[in-house]
Backbone as JSON Lines, residues from 0, in Angstrom:
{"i":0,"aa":"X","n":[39.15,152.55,109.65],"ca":[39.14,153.47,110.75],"c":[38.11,154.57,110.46]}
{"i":1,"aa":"X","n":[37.19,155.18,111.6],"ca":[36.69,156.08,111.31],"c":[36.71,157.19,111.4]}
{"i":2,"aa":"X","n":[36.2,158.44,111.3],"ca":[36.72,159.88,110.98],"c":[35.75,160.39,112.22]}
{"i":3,"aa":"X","n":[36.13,160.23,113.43],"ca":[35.06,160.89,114.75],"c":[34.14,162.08,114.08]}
{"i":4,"aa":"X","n":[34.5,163.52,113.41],"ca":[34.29,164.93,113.2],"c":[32.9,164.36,111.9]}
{"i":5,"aa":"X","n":[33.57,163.32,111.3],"ca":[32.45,163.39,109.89],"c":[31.7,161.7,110.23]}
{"i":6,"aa":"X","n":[32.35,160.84,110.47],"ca":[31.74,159.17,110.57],"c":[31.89,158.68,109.45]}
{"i":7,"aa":"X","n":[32.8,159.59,108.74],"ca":[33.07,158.62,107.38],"c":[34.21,157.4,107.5]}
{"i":8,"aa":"X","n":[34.57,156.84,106.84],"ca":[35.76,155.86,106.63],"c":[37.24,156.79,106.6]}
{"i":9,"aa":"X","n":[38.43,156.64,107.4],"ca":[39.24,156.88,106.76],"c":[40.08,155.95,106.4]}
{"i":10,"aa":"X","n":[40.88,156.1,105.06],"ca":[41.19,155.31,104.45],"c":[42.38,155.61,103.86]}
{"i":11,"aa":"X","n":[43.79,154.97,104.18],"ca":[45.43,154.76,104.1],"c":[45.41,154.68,102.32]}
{"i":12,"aa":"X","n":[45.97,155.84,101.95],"ca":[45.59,155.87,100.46],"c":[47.54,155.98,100.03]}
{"i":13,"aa":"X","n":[47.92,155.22,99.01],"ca":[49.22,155.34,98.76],"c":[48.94,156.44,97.06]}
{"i":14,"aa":"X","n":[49.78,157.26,96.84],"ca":[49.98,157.34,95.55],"c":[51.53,157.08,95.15]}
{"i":15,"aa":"X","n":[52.09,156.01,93.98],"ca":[53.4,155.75,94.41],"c":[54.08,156.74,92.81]}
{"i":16,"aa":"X","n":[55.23,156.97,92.91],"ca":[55.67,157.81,91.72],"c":[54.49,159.1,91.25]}
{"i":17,"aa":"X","n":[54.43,159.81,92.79],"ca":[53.71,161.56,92.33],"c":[54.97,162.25,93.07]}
{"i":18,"aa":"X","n":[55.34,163.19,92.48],"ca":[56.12,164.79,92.91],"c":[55.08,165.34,93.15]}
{"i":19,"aa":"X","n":[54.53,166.0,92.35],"ca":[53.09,167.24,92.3],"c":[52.24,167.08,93.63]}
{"i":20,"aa":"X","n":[52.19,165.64,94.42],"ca":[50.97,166.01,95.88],"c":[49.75,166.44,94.84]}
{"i":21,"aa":"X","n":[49.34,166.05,93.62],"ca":[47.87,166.5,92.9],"c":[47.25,166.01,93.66]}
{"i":22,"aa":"X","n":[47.01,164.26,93.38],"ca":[46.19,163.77,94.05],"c":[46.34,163.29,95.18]}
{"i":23,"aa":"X","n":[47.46,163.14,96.12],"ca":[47.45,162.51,97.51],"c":[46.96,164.37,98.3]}
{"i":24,"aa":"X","n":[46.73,165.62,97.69],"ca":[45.97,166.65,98.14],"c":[44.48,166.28,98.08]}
{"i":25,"aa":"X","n":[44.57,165.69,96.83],"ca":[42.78,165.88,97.02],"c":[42.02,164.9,97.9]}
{"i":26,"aa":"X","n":[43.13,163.84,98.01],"ca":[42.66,162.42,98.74],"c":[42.36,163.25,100.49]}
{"i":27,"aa":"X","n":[44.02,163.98,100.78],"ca":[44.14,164.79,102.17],"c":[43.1,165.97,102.38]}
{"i":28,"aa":"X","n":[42.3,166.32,101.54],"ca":[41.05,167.46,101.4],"c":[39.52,166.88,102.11]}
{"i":29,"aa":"X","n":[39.71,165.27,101.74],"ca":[38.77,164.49,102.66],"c":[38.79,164.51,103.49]}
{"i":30,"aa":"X","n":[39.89,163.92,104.24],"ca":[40.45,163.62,105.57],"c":[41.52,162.17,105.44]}
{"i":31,"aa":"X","n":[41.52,161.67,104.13],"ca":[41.97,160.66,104.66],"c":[43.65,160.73,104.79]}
{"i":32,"aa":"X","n":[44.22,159.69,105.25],"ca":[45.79,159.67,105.16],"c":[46.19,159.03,104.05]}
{"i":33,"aa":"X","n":[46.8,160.52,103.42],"ca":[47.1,159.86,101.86],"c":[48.7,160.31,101.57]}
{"i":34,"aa":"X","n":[49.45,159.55,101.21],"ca":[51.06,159.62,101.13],"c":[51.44,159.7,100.22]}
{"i":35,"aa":"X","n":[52.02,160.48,99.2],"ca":[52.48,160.02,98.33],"c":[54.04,159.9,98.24]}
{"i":36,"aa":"X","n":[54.5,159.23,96.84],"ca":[56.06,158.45,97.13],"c":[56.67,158.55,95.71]}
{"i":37,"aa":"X","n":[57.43,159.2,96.06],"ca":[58.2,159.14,94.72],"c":[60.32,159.21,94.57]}
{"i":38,"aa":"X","n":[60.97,159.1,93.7],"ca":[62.21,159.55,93.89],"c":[62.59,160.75,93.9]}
{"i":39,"aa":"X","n":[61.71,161.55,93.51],"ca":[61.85,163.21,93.76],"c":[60.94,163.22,95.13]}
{"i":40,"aa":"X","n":[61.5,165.15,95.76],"ca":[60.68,165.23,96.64],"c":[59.29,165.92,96.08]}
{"i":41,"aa":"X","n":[58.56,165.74,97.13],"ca":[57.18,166.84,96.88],"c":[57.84,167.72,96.48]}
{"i":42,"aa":"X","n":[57.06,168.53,95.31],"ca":[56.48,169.89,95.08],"c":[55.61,170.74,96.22]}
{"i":43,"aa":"X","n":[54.74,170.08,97.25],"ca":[54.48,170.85,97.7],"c":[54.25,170.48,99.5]}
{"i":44,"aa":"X","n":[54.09,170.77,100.25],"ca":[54.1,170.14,101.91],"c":[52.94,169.19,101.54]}
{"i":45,"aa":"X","n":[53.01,168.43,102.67],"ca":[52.3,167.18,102.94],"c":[53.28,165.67,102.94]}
{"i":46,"aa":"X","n":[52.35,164.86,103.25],"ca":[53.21,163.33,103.58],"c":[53.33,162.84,102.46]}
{"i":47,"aa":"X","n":[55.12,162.87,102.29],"ca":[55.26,162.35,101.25],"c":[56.6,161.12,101.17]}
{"i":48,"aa":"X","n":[57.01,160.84,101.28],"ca":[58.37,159.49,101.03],"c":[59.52,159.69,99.75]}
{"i":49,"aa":"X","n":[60.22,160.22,100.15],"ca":[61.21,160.3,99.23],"c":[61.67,159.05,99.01]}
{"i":50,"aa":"X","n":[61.83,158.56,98.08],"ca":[62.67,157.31,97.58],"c":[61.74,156.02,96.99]}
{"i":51,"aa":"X","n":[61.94,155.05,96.68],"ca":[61.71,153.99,96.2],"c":[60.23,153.12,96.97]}
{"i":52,"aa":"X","n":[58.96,152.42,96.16],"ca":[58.04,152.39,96.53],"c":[58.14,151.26,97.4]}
{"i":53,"aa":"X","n":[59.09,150.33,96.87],"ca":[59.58,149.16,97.38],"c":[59.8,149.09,98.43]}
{"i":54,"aa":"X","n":[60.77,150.23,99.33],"ca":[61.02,150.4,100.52],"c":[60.35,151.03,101.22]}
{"i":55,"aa":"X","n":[59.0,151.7,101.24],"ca":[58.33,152.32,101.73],"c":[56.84,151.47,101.8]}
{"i":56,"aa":"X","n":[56.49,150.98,100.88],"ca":[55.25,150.55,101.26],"c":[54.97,149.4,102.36]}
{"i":57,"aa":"X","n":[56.48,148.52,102.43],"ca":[56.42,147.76,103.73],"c":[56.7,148.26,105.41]}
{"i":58,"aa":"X","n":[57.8,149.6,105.11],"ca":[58.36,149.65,106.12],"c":[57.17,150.58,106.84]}
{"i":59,"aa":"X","n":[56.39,151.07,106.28],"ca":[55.7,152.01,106.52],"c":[54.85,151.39,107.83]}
{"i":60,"aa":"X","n":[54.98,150.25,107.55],"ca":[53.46,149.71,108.45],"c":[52.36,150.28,108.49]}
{"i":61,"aa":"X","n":[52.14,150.57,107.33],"ca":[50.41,151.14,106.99],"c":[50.09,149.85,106.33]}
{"i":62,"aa":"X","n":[48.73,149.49,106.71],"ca":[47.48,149.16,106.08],"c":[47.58,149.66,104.95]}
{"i":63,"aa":"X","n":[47.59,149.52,103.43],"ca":[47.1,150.36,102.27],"c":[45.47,149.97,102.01]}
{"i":64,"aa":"X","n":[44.69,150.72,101.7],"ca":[43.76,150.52,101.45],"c":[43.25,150.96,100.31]}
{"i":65,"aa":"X","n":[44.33,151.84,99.06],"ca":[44.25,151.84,98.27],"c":[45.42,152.57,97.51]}
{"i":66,"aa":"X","n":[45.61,151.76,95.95],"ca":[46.85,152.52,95.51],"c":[46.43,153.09,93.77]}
{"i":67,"aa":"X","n":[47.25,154.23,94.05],"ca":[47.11,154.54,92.66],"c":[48.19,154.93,92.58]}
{"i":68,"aa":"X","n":[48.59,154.11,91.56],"ca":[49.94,154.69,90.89],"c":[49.91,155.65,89.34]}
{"i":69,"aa":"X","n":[51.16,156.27,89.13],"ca":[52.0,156.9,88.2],"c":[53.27,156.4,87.35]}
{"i":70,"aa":"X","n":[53.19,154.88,87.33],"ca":[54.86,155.09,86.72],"c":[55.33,155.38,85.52]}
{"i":71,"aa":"X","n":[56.46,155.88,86.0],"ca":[57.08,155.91,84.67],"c":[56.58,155.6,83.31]}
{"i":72,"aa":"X","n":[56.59,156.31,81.8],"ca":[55.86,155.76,80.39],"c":[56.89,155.66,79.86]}
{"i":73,"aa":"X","n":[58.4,156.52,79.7],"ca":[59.46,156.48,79.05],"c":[59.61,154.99,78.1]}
{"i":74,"aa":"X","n":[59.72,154.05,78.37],"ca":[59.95,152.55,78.11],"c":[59.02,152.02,77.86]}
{"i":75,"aa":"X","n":[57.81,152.12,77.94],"ca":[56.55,151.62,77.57],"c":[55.45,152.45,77.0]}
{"i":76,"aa":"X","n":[55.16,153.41,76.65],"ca":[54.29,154.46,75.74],"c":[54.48,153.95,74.09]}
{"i":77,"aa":"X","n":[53.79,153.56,73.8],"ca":[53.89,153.27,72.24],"c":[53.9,154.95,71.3]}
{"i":78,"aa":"X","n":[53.87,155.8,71.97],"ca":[54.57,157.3,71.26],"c":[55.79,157.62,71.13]}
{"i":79,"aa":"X","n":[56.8,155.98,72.09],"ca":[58.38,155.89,71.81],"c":[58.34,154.67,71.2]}
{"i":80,"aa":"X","n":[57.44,153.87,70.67],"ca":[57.93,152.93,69.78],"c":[59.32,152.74,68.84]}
{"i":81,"aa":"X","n":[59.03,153.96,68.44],"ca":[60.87,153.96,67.31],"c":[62.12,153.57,68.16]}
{"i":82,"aa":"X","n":[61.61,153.91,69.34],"ca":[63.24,153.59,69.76],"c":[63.04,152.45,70.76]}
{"i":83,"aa":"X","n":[62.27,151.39,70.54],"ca":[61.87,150.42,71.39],"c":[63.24,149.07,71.04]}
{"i":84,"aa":"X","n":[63.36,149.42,70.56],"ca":[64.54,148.29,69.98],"c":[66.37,148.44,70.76]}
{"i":85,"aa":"X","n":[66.2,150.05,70.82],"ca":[67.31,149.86,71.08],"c":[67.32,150.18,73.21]}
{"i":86,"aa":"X","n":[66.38,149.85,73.58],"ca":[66.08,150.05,74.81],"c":[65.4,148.69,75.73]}
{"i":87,"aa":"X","n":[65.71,147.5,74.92],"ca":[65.22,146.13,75.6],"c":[65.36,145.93,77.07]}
{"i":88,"aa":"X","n":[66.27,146.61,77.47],"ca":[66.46,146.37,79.21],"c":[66.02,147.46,79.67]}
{"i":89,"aa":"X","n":[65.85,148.25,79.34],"ca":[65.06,149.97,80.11],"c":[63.39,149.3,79.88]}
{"i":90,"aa":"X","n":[63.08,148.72,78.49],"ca":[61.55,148.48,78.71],"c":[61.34,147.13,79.55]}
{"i":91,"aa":"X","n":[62.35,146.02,79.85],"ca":[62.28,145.0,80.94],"c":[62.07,145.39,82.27]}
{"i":92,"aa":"X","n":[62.9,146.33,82.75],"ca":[62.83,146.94,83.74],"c":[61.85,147.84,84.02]}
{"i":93,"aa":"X","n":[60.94,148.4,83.15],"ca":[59.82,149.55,83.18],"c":[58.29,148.45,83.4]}
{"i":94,"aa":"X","n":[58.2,147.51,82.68],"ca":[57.28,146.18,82.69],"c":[57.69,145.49,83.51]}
{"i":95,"aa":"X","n":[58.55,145.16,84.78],"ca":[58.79,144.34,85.55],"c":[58.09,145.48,87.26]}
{"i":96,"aa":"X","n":[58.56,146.65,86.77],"ca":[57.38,147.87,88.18],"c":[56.31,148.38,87.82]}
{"i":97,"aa":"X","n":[56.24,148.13,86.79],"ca":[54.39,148.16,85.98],"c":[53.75,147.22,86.9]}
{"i":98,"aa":"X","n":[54.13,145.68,86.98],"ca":[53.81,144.77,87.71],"c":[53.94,144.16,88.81]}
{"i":99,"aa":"X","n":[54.87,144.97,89.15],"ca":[55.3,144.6,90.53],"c":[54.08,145.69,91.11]}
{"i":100,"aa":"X","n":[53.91,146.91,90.71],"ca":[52.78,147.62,91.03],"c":[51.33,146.98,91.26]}
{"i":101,"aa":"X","n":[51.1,146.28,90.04],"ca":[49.58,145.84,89.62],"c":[49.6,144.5,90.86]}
{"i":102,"aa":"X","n":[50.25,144.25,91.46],"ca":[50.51,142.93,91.59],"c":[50.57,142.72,93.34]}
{"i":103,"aa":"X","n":[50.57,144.29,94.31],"ca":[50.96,144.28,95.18],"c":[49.58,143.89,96.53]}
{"i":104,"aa":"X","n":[49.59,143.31,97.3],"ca":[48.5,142.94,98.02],"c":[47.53,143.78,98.67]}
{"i":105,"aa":"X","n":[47.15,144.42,98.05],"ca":[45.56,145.96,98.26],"c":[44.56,145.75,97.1]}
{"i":106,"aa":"X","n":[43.55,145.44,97.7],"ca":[42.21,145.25,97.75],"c":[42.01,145.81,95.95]}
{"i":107,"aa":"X","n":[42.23,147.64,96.43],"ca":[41.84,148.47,95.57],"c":[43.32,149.04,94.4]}
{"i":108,"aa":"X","n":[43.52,148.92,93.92],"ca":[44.4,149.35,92.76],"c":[44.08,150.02,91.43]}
{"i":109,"aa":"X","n":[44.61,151.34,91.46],"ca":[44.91,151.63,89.4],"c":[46.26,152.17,89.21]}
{"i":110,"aa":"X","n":[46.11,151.51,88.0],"ca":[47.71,152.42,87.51],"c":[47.19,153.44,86.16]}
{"i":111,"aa":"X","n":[48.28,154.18,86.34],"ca":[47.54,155.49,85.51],"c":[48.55,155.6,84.22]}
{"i":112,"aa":"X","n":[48.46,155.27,83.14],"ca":[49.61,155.46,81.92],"c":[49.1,155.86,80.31]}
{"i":113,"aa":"X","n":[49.96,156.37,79.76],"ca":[49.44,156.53,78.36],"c":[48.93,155.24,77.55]}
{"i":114,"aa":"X","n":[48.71,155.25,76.41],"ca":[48.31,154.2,75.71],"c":[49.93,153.5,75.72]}
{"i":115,"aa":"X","n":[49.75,152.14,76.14],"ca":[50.89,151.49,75.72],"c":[51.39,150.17,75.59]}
{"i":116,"aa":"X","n":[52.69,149.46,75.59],"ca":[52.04,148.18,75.63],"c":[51.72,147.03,76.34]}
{"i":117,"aa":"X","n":[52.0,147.98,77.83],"ca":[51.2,146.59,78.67],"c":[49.78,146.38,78.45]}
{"i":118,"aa":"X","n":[48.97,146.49,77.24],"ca":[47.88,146.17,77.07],"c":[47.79,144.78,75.88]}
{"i":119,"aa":"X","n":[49.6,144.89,75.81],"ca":[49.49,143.39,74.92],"c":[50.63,142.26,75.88]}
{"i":120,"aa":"X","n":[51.51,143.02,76.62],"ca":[51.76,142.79,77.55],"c":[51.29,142.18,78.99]}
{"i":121,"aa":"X","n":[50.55,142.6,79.32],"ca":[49.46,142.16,80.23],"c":[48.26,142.12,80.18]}
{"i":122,"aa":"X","n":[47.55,143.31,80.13],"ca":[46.12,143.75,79.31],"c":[45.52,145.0,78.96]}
{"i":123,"aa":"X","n":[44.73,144.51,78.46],"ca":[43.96,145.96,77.79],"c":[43.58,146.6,79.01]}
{"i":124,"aa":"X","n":[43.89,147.93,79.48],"ca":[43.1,148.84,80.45],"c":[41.48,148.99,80.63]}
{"i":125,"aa":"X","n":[41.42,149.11,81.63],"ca":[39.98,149.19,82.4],"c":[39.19,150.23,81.61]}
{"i":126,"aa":"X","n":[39.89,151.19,81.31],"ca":[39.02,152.48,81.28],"c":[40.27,153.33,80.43]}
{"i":127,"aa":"X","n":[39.83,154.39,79.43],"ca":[40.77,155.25,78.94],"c":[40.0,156.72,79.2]}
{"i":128,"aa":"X","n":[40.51,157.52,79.59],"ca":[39.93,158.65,79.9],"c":[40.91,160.0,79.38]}
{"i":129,"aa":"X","n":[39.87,161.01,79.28],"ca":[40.77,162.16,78.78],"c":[40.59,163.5,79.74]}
{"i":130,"aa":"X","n":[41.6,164.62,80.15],"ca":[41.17,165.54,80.69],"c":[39.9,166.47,80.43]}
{"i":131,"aa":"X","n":[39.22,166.46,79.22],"ca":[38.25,167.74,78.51],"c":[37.06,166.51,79.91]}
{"i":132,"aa":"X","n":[37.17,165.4,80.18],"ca":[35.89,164.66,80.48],"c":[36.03,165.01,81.87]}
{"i":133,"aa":"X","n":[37.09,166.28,82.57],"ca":[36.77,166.34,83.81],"c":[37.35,167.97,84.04]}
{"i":134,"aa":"X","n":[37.1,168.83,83.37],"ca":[36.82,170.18,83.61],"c":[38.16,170.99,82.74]}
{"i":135,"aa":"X","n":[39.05,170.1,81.88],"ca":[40.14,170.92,81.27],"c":[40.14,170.59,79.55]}
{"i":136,"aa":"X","n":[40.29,171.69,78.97],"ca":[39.86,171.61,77.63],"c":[41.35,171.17,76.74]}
{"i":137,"aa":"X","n":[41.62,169.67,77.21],"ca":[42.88,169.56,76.2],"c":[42.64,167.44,76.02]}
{"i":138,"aa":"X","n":[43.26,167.31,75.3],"ca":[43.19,165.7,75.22],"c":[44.25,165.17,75.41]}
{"i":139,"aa":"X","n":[44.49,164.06,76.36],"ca":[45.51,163.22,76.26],"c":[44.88,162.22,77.1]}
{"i":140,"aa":"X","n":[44.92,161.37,75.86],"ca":[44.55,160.0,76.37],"c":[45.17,158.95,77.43]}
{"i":141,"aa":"X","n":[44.32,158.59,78.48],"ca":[44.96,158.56,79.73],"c":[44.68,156.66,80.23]}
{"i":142,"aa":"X","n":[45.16,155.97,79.83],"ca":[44.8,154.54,80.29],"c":[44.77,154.25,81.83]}
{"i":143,"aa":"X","n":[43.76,153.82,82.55],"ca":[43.52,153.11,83.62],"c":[43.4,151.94,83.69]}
{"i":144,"aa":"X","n":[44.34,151.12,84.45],"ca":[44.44,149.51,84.54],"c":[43.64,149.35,86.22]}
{"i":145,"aa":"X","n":[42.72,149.05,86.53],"ca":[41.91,149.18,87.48],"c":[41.66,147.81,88.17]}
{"i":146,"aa":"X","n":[41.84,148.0,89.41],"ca":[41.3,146.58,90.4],"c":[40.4,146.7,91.75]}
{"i":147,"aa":"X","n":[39.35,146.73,91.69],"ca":[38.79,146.51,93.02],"c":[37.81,148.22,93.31]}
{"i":148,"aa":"X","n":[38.13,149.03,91.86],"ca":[37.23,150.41,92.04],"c":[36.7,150.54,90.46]}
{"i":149,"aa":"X","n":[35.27,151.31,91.0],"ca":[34.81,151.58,89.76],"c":[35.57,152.09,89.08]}
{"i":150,"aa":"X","n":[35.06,152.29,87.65],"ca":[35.1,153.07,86.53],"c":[34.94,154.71,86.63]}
{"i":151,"aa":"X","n":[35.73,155.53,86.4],"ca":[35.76,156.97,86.63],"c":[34.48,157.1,86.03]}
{"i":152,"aa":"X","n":[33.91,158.07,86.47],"ca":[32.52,158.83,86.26],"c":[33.09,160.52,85.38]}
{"i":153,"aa":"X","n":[32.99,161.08,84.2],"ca":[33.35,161.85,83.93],"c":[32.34,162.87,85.24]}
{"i":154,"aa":"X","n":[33.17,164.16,85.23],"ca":[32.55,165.38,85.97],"c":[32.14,166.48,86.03]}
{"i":155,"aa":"X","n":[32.88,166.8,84.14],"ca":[32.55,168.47,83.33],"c":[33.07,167.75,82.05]}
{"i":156,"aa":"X","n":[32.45,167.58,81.22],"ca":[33.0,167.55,79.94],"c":[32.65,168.91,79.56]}
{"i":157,"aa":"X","n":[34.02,169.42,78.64],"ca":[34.1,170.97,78.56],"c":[34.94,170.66,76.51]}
{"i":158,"aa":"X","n":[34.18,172.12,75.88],"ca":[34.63,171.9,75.01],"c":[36.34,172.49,74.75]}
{"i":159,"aa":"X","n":[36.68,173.28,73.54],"ca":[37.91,173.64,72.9],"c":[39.18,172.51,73.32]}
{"i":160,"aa":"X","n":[39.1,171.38,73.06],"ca":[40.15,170.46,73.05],"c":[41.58,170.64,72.46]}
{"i":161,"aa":"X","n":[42.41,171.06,73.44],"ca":[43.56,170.95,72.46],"c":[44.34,170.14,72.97]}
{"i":162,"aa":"X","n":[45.2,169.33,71.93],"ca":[46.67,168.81,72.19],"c":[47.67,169.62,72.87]}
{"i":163,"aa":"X","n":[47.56,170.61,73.84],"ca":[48.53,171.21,74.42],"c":[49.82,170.07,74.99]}
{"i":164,"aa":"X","n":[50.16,169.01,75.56],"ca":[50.73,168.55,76.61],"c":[51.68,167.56,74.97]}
{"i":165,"aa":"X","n":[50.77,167.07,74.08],"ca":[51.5,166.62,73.08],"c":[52.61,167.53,72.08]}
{"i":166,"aa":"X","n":[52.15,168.91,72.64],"ca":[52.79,170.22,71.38],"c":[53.63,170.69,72.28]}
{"i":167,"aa":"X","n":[54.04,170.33,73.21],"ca":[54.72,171.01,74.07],"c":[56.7,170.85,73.68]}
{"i":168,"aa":"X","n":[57.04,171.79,73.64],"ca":[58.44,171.99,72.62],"c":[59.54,171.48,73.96]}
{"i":169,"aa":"X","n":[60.44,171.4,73.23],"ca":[61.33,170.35,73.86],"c":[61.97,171.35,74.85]}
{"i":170,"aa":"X","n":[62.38,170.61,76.01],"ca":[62.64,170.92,77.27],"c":[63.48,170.26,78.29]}
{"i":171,"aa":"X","n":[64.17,170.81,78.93],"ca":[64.49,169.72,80.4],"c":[63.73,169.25,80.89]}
{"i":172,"aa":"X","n":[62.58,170.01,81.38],"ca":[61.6,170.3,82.5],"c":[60.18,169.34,81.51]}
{"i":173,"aa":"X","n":[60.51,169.04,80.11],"ca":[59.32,168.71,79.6],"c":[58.3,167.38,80.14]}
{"i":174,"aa":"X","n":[59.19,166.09,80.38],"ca":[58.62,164.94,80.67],"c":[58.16,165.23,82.45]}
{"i":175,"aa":"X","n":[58.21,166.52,83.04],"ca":[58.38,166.6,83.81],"c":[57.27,167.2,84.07]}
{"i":176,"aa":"X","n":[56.21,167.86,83.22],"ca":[54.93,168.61,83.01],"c":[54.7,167.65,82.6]}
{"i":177,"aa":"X","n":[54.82,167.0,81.73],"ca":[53.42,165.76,80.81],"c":[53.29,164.72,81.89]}
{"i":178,"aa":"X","n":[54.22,164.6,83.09],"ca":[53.43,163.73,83.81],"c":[52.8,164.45,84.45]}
{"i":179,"aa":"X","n":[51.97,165.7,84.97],"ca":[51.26,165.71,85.82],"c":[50.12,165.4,85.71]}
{"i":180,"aa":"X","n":[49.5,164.88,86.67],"ca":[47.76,164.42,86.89],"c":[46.88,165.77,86.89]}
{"i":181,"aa":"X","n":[45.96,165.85,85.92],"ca":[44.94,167.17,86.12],"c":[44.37,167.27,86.99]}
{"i":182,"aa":"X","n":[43.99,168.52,87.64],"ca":[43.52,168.35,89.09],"c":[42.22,167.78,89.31]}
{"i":183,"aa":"X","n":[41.25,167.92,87.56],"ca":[39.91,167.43,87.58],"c":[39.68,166.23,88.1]}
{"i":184,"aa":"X","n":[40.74,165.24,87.3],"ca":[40.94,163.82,87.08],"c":[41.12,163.77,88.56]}
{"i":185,"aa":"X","n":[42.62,164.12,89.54],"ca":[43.14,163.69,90.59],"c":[41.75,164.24,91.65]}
{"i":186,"aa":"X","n":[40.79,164.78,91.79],"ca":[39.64,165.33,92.5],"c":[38.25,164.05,92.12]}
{"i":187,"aa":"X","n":[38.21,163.42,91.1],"ca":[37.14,163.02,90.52],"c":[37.5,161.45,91.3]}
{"i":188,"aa":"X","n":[39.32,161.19,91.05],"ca":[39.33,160.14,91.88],"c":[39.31,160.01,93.49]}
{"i":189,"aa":"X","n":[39.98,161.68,93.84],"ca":[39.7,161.34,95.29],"c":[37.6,160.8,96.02]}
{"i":190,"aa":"X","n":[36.97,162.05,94.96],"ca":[35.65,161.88,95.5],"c":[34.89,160.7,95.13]}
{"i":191,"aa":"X","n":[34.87,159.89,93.83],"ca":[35.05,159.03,93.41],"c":[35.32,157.53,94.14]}
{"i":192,"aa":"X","n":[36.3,157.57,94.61],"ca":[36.69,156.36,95.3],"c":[37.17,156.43,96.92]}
{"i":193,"aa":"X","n":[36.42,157.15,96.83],"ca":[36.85,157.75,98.36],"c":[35.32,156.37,99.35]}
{"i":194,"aa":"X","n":[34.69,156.01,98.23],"ca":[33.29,155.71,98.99],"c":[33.33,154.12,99.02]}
């Protein structure tokens, strides 16, 4: 579909498992219609789907024309290895919407996760990227499993790197900050793959 005001493309963008609206904002900063979906609600206004991706990405009757997901690392991050043993059905179940994700019928796909082991599991990621390579001075290594879009283009590599998001002291609220998408990253993909 096209955008009458600009003549660009617009383009039905899903993000599935975001609270934050990071990037289905920066996608909506274009123009396009970008939704995001998660079991929490937004953090902030805009179109978003409370509940399960499963039930939303059909009923929706949107076209997707592109997805980027977030799920869940709890069960699959090799930084919980130690307790991988006693969690065989939490990591069955975490690798069964890993793929049900990777797997869904749109053109364009990434999934966004720490280092982990659907890379022996399924495969090695497309691309690993860190925040300092898009305007924020901290590291956490960020795996992209990618289908049908380039390779991120860094946009500011900036120095003083810190492990902030890894040092971060224990919390309720903690797994709840380490997932958010940096706004560099969630901006680099809207402009990025917007084309």
């Amino acid at each position: 579909m096209k955008n009458p005001s600009t003549c660009e493309v617009i383009l039905n963008v899903l993000i599935p498992c975001e609270f934050s609206g990071t990037v289905r904002d920066e996608f909506a900063k274009l123009g396009h219609n970008a939704w995001s979906c998660d079991l929490l609600p937004s953090e902030k206004p805009g179109q978003h789907y409370t509940g399960r991706i499963q039930e939303f990405f059909y009923s929706s009757l949107i076209e997707w024309d592109i997805v980027i997901a977030f799920p869940p690392c709890t069960h699959l991050a090799v930084s919980g290895a130690r307790w991988f043993k006693n969690k065989k059905k939490e990591q069955e179940k975490a690798i069964k919407f890993f793929m049900y994700i990777a797997t869904l019928p749109v053109q364009k796909i990434c999934i966004e996760n720490p280092v982990s082991i659907m890379s022996t599991k399924w495969r090695k990621p497309d691309q690993i990227i860190q925040p300092w390579q898009f305007g924020h001075g901290e590291t956490k290594k960020t795996c992209l499993w990618i289908k049908g879009l380039p390779l991120l283009k860094p946009t500011n590599i900036v120095s003083g790197r810190e492990a902030r998001i890894h040092k971060m002291p224990p919390s309720e609220n903690r797994w709840k900050e380490r997932s958010r998408t940096y706004q560099g990253i969630a901006k680099a993909m809207a402009q990025q793959w917007s084309v």
